[in-house]
N, C-alpha and C positions, 0 to 999 in steps of 0.2 A: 854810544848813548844807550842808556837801561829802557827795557819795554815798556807799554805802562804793566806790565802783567809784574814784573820784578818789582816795579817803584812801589805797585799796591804793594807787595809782600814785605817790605823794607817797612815801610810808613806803617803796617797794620802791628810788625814787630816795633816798630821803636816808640809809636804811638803811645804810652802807656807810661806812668810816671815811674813808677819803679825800674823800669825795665831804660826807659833814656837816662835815668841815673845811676846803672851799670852802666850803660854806655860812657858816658861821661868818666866813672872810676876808672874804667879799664882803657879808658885813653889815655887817664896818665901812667898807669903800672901794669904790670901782671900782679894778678888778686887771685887766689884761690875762693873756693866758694864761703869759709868758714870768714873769711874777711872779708866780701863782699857783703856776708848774713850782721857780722858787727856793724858796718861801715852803715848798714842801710836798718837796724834793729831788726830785720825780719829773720823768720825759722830758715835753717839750711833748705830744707823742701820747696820751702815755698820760694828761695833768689835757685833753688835748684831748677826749678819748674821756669821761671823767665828767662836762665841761660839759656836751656834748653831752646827757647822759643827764634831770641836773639841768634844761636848758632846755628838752628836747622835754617833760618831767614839766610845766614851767610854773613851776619853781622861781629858776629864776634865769634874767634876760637877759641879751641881748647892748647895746652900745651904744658907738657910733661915736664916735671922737674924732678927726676928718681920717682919717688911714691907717691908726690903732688901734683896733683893738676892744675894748673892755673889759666887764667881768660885774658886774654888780649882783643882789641879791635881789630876789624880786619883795614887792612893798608892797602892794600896794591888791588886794583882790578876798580870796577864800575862801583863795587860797594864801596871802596875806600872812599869813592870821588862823593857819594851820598854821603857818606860820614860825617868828612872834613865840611860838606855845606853844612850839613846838620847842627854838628858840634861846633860850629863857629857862630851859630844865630843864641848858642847859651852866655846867660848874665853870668861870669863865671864868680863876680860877690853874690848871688845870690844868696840867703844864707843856708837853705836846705841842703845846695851843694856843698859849699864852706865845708858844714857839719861834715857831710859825707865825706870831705876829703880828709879832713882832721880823723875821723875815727879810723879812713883805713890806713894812713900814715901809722899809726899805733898800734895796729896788729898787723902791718907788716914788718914794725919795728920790733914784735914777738911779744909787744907787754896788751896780752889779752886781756879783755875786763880791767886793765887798772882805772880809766879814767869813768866815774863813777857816773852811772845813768841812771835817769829816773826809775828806770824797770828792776834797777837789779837792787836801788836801794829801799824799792819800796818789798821786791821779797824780801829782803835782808830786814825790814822791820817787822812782817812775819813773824819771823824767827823770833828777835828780840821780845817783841809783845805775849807770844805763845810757849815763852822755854819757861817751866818748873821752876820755882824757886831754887832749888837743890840741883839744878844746871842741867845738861843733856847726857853726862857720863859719857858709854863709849859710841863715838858719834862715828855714823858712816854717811858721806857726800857725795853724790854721785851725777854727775854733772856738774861743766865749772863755766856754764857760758857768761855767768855772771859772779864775779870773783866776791864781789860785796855779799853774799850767801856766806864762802869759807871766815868771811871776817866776824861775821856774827857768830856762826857755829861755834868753829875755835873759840873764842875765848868764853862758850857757855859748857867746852866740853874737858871732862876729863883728861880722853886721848879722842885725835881726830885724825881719820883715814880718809883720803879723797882721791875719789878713781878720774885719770884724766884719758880722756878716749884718744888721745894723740901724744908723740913724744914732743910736740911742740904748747899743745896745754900744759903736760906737766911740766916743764922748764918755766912756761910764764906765771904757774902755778907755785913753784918753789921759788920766784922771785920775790913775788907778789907777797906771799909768807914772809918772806926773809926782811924784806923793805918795811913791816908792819909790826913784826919781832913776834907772829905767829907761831903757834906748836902745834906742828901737824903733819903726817907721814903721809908722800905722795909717790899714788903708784898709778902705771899706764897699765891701761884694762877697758875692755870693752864692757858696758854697767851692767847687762845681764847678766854676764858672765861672772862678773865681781861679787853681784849680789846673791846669786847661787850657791860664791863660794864661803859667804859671810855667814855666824851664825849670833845668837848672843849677845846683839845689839842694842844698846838700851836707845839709841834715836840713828833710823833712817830718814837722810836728807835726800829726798830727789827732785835731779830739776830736769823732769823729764820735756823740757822743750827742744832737746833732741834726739827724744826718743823716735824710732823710726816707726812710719802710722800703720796703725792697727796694731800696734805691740803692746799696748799698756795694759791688758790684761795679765799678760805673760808677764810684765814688768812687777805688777802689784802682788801678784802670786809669789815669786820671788823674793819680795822684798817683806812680805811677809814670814818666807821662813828665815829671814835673815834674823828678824828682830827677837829679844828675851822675852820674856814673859809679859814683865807691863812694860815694853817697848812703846813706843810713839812713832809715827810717821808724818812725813810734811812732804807734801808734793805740792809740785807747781806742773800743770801742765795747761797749754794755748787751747783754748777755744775750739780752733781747726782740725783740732786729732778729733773731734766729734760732728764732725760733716761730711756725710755718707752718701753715697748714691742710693735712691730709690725711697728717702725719707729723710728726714731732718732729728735731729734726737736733741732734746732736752739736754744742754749739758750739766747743769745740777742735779737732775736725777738719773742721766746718766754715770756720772764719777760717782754716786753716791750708791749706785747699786753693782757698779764693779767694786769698789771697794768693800762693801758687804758682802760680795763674791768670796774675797780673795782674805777673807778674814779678819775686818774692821767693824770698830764700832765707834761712837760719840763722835762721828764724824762734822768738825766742823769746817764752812764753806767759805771762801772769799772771792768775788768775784774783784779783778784788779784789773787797770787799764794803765797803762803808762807807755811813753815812746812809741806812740798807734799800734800796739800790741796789747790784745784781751788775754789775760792768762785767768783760769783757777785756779787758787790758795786753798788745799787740803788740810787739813791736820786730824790724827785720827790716832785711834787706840788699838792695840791686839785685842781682839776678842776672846773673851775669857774657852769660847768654844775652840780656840785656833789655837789654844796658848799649848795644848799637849800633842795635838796631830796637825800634819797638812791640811791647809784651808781647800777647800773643792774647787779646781779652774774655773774663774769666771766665766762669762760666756763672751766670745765674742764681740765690738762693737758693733755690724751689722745687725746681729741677733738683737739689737736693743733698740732699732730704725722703726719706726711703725709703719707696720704691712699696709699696702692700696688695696684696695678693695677692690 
């Protein structure tokens, strides 16, 4: 029989709605985290941050598939025996579950982003609403967590390059193309690196909601010398990448002074909510000042926290 000192740590891990709804996923499969982040609409970081919690509790593990990790419930021992109470008092119609099981069934069946959600089609009008008459020319996509993005792009761009951070993105990535009768050249690459290596772009698309936090300075500086002349930019990035320790930051005039950073101008804003996920909708211009030399690294997201007194 578990102590009360264990039951607290069980109950204060599983307490938590996000976090018993992994649990619940990973009772019926092994999920890596990238499919538990679809299954549940939330950022890798943030279902990375409640594994974390769930495993150091002893509630669910980790387990290795070649280069993948995936999460199981723990079985055998006192935690198992809490589990099985646990997970036998869930409505299993619920429908928030339901959902949950429907989407991770679909990325673990490798077809990422096909089945179309509120979040990825409201960027995807974005795009639509904000491309030039005269289309997006040579477009680079960099980030594919929401495949509804490549379907807008593609068919506003002359040629379309789309970097996929894993060889299992790109594969659902070239399906997804293929199933849609899209034209668009898919490479695996990590986006900094892609974007580094990219020059002459007349439209960067980035969906930096998984970009890794604190990097989208370095992200934007990049992606500025990626772009041509009168290039264009469209970022999506979460809310969360601007919640800092030791103060709170504005995120509208936060993105809008890294981007001035990093060599933008006519920056326009979109604050979006969809699938209880807050994103900001960027779109912005090379700066006539950035168009012949490297823009000046932004500073830091902490550097933009305001100081206590």
């Amino acid at each position: 029989m578990a102590r009360s000192a264990q039951l607290t740590t069980w109950m204060r891990a599983a307490g938590e709605s996000s976090r018993l709804r992994l649990l619940a996923l990973c009772s019926q499969s092994e999920l890596s985290v990238s499919d538990l982040g679809r299954a549940l609409g939330q950022s890798g970081p943030r279902v990375s941050r409640h594994l974390k919690i769930l495993c150091e509790a002893g509630l669910l593990q980790r387990v290795r598939h070649g280069q993948w990790v995936h999460y199981r419930i723990t079985e055998a021992g006192e935690a198992g025996d809490f589990l099985r109470g646990l997970l036998a008092q869930l409505d299993r119609t619920d429908g928030t579950l339901a959902h949950d099981r429907q989407r991770a069934r679909l990325a673990d069946a490798g077809a990422q982003g096909a089945p179309a959600s509120r979040l990825g089609r409201t960027l995807q009008a974005v795009i639509e609403e904000r491309s030039p008459a005269r289309g997006l020319g040579s477009a680079l996509l960099v980030g594919l967590q929401h495949l509804e993005l490549l379907e807008a792009v593609a068919a506003r761009a002359d040629t379309c390059l789309c970097i996929a951070p894993t060889q299992r993105a790109a594969l659902a990535t070239e399906r997804f193309a293929a199933e849609r009768g899209l034209a668009c050249q898919v490479r695996l690459g990590a986006g900094l690196n892609a974007l580094r290596e990219e020059h002459d772009r007349d439209a960067v698309i980035l969906e930096a909601l998984t970009t890794p936090s604190g990097a989208l300075p370095t992200v934007l500086t990049a992606a500025s010398a990626a772009l041509a002349p009168a290039g264009k930019l469209w970022l999506f990035v979460r809310y969360e990448e601007f919640e800092q320790p030791g103060g709170a930051l504005n995120p509208l005039l936060a993105l809008r002074t890294l981007l001035a950073a990093a060599g933008f101008e006519g920056v326009q804003l979109s604050p979006l909510e969809a699938d209880g996920e807050h994103v900001l909708a960027a779109h912005a211009s090379l700066a006539r000042a950035a168009r012949g030399a490297a823009a000046a690294p932004p500073a830091p997201l902490a550097a933009l926290a305001p100081r206590r007194s």
